[in-house]
C-alpha positions as CSV (number, residue, x, y, z in Angstrom):
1,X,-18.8,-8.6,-8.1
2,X,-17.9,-4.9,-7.6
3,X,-15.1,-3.8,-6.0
4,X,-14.8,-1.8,-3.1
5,X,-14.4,1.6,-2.9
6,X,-10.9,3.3,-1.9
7,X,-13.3,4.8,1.0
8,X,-15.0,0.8,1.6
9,X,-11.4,0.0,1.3
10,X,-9.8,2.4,3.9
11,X,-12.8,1.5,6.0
12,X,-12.6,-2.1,6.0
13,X,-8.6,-1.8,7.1
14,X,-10.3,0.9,9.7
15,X,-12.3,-1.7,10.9
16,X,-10.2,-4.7,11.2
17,X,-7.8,-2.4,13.0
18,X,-10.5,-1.6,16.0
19,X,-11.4,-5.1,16.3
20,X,-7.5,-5.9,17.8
21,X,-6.9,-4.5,21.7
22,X,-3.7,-3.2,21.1
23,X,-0.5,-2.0,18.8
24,X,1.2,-5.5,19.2
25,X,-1.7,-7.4,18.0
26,X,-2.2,-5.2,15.1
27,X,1.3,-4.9,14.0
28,X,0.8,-8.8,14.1
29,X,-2.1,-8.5,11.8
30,X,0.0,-6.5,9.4
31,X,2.7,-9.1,9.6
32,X,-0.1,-11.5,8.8
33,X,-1.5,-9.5,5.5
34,X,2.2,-9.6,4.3
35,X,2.0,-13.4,4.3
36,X,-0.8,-12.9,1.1
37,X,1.4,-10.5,-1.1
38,X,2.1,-12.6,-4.4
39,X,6.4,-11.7,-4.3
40,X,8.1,-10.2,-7.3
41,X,10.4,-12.3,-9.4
42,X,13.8,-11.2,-9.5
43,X,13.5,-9.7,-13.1
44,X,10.7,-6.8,-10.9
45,X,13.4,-6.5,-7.8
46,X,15.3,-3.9,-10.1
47,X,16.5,-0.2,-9.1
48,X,13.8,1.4,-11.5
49,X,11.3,-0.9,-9.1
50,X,12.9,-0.1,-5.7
51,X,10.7,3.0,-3.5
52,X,13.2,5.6,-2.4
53,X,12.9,6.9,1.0
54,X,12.3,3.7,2.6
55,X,14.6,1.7,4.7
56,X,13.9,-1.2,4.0
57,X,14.4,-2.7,0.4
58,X,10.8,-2.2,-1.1
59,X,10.0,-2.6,-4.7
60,X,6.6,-1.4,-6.4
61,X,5.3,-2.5,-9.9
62,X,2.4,-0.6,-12.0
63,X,0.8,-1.7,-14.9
64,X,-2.5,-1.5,-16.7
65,X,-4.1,-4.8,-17.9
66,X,-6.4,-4.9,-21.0
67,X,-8.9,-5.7,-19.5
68,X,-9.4,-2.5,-17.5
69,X,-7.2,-0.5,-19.5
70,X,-8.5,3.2,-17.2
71,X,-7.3,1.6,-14.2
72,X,-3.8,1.0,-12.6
73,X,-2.7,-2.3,-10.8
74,X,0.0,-2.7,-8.2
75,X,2.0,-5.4,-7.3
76,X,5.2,-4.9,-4.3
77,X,7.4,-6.3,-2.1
78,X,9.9,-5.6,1.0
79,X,12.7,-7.3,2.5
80,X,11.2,-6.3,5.8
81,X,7.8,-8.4,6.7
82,X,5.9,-5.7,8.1
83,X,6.8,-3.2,5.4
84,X,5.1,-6.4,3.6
85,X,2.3,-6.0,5.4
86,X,2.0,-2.4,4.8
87,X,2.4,-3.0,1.0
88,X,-0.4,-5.4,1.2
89,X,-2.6,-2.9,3.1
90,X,-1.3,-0.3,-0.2
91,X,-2.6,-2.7,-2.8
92,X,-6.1,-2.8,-0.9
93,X,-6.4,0.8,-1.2
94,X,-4.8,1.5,-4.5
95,X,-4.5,-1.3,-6.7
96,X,-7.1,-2.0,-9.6
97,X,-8.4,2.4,-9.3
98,X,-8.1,5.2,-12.0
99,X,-5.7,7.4,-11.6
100,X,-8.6,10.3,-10.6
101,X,-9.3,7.7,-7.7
102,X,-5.3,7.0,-6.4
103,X,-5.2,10.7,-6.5
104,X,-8.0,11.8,-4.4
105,X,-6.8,9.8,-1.3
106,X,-4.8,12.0,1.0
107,X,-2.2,10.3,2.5
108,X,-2.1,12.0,5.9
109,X,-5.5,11.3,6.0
110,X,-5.5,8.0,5.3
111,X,-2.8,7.3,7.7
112,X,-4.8,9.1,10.7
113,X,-7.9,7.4,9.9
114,X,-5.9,3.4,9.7
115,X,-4.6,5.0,13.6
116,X,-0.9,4.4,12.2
117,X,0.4,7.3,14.1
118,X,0.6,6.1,16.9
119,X,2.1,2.9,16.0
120,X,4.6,3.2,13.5
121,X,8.2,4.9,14.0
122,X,9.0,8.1,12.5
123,X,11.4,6.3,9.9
124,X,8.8,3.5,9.5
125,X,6.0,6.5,8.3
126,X,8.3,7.9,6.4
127,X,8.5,4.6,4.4
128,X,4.4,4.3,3.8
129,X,4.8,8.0,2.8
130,X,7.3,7.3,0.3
131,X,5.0,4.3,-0.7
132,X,2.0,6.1,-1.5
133,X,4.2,9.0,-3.0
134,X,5.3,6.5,-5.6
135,X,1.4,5.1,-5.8
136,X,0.5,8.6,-6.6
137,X,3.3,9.6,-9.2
138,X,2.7,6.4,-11.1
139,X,-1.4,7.5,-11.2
140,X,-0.4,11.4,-12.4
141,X,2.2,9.7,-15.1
142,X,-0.7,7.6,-16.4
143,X,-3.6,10.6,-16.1
């Protein structure tokens, strides 16, 4: 089966967004996305782990597996369960692309098109930046 695009990707969150009336219901629906994030183990909630910049406790993990050794994976995690929800929505986007890929989205771009401004709190958007800042670091580390 072939994956989605990071455009099919960012479209499909698009999409799922416009189906729900209203801000409440969708920051429900990212509450609900957070409920199918796999949780780190302790030995991942470490300080080299932990995204700066966010206030909430959130913790990122990149690897490459061998069976797809061009492409980066993410796994993450918050305290907070809609910064889970926001991870989730992260991994959609990012997780199982080449760095080129993770590296062609632009953030402030994607977070118009998903409609976030109007939604999240300055401090709250700060945090997804910080989030896909890390994303992006991780893909120019392994390019």
């Amino acid at each position: 089966m072939r994956m989605a695009s990071v455009d099919e990707a960012i479209q499909e969150l698009t999409d799922e967004f416009a189906l729900l009336p209203d801000w409440e219901e969708r920051i429900s629906y990212v509450i609900e996305l957070a409920r199918g994030l796999e949780p780190l183990n302790d030995a991942e909630r470490v300080e080299a782990n932990r995204v700066r910049g966010c206030a909430s406790q959130v913790w990122l993990v990149s690897e490459r597996r061998a069976d797809a050794p061009e492409k980066l994976y993410f796994r993450g995690d918050s305290d907070a369960h809609l910064v889970r929800g926001e991870v989730a929505m992260l991994m959609r986007v990012f997780s199982g692309r080449t760095p080129a890929e993770i590296l062609e989205v632009d953030p402030q771009a994607l977070f118009e098109r998903l409609g976030l401004k109007e939604a999240l709190t300055a401090q709250r958007s700060n945090g997804l930046f910080s989030m896909i800042k890390r994303i992006q670091d991780e893909a120019r580390a392994a390019a």
